[in-house]
Every structure is written in C-alpha cells, then in structure tokens.
C-alpha positions in Angstrom: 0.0 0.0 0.0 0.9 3.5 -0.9 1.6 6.1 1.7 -0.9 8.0 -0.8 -3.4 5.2 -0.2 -3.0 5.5 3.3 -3.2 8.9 3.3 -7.0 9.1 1.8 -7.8 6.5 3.8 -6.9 8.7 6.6 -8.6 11.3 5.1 -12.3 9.4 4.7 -11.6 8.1 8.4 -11.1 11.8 9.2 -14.4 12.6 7.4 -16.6 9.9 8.8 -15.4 11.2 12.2 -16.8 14.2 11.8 -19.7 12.6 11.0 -20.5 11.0 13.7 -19.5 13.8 16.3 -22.1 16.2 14.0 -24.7 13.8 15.4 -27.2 15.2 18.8 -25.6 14.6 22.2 -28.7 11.7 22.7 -27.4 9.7 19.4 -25.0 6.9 20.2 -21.6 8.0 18.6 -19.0 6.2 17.1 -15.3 6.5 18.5 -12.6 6.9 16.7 -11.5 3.1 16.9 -14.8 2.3 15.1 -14.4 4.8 12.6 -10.9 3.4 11.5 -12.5 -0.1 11.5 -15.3 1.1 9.2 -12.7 2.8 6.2 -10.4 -0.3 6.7 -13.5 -2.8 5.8 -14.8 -0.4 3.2 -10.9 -0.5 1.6 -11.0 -4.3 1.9 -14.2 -4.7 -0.1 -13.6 -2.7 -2.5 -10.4 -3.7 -3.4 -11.9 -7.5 -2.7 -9.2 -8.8 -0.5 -10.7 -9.0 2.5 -7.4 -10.6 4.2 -5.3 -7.5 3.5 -3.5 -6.2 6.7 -4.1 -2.5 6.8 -3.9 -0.7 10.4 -5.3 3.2 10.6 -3.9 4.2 14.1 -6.8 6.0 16.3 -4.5 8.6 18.4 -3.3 9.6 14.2 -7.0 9.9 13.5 -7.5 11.7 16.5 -4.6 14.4 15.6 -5.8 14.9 12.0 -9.4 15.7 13.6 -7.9 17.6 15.9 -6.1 20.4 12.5 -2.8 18.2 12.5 -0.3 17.5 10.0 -0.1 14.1 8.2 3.1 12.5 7.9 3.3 13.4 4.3 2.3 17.1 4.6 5.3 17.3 7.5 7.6 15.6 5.2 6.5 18.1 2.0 7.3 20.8 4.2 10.9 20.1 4.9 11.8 18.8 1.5 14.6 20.6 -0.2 12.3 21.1 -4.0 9.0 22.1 -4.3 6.8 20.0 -6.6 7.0 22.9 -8.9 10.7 23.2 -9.0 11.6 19.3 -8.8 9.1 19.2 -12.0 11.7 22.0 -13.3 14.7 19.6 -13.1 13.3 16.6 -14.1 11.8 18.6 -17.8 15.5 19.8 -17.8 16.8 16.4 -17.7 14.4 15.4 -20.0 15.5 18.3 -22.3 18.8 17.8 -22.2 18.3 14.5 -23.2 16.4 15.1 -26.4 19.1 17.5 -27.6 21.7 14.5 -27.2 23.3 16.2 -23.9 23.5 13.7 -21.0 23.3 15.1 -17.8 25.5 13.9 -14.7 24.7 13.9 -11.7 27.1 16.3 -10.7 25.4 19.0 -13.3 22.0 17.6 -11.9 23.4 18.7 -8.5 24.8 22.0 -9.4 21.3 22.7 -10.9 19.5 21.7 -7.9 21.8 23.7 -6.2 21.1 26.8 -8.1 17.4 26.4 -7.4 17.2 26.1 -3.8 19.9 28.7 -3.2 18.2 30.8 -4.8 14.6 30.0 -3.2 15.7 29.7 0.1 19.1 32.1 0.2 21.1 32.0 3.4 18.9 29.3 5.4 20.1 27.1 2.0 23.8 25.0 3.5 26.7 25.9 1.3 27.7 22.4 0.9 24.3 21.8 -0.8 21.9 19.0 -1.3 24.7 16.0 -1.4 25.2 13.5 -4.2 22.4 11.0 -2.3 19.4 13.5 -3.0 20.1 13.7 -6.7 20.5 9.7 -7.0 17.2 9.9 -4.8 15.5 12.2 -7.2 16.3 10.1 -10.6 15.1 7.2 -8.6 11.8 8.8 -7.4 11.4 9.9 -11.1 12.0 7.2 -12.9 9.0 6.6 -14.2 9.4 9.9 -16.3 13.1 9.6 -16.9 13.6 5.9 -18.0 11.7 6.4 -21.2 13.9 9.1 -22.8 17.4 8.4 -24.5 20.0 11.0 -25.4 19.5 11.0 -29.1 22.5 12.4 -31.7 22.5 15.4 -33.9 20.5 15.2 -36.6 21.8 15.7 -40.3 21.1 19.7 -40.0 22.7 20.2 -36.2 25.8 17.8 -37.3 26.3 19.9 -40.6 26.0 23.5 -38.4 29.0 21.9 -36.5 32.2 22.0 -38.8 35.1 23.7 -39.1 33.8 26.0 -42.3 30.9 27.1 -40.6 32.9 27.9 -37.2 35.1 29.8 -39.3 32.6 32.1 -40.8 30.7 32.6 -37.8 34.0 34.2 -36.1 34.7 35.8 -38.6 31.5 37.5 -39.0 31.8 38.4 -34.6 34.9 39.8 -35.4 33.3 42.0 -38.1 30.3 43.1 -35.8 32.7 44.2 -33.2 34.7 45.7 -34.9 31.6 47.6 -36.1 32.7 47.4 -39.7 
C-alpha cells in the first residue's frame, strides 16, 4: 500500500469522524477506533481482498481531527524542492536529453543547487543538497526519466557543426565588433 493510499484513507476516516460527532448529544456516537475499523472494511471490499493487513492508528486519526499534520504534509514541508521546482529539473533532464546532452549527476546537483539557493538564500547550507538527493530524485522519477534516450544530432545540427561554418561565424563576430 501507498503512503498515498494510506493517506486518503486517513482522510475518509477523518471525514466519517466528523460525521459521527455532528450527530445530537442523545445519538449513540461512534469513536474513533470504530471509525478506522469502518474505512479499513470499506478498503478491503472494495479492493476485494478481505485478508489485507491495513492498520489506521486511532490517536493519528484523533490528531488529523484535531487540524494536524499528516506524515506526508510534515515531510513536504521540509523537502529541499517544491513539486513545482523538482518538475523544473526533471523537464531539464528530459530536455537535455532530447538535444543528445546527457546530464550527470554532478550538473544535476549543481542545478538543484542553483534552485534552492536561490529559493531559500542563506537558510540554503553551502555544501548543498549531497550526491544522495540527486541519485534519490532520478530514482523517485524514474518513471518519467527511463523512457527518454539521449538522441545524436540530426543531419542539420551535425552539418551547423564544422570547421567552415565555425570559421565564418567568427569571422562574422569579429566584423560586428569591430563595427565594420
């Protein structure tokens, strides 16, 4: 089971919760033992495998009622990259690789770097995010990553790249700062 799947089961545990303390003081209410018992049976029978050990602890139950944080949100919070910007490196990857330019991890690394220095300035450590987190990211992302291969320059890119052409192009620098 997924921390996700745990998560929303949490969540619909949470919500029948409420629920039952939204009913009048002279209605029998359910606690919140009952309540994890209740998702964890619904989970089993809809997934039809009624011998699947789930547990939903009641004192965790009792702390998301009460405005807590899950486990996940805590975790989110404290995480070097924001969705947003680990979506950034993994499109850069991704780019790179379609225009043939494999990325290491020690570029990966520098780039992550750069993004939560800048984000996060001073409170950022100088010695940065370690060579760990970026193995950790490609591994979290593979999903996305695994299907792309650094490709070679195509007939037009390879032909742009000769000595002739490299020739001509300083030549024609020189010229415009020279301002001839």
């Amino acid at each position: 089971m997924t921390s996700k799947t745990k998560a929303n089961l949490y969540a619909c545990a949470v919500a029948l919760y409420q629920i039952e303390q939204e009913k009048l003081s002279s209605e029998k209410k359910d606690g919140l033992r009952v309540s994890c018992d209740r998702v964890i049976k619904e989970y089993q029978a809809s997934v039809k495998k009624a011998n699947l050990n789930i547990t939903l602890n009641h004192i965790t139950l009792q702390n998301l009622y009460n405005g807590g944080t899950s486990i996940q949100e805590f975790n989110r919070a404290k995480r070097w990259l924001t969705s947003k910007d680990k979506e950034e490196v993994v499109h850069c990857i991704i780019v790179s690789s379609d225009w043939g330019i494999l990325l290491s991890y020690n570029c990966i690394e520098e780039h992550v770097n750069a993004i939560c220095s800048a984000r996060l300035g001073k409170l950022f450590p100088p010695s940065g995010v370690g060579r760990r987190f970026v193995h950790h990211l490609v591994e979290r992302n593979s999903d996305w990553l695994h299907v792309y291969r650094a490709k070679g320059l195509d007939t037009l890119h390879g032909q742009a790249v000769n000595p002739t052409v490299h020739e001509k192009w300083c030549e024609l620098v020189e010229e415009t700062a020279s301002g001839r």
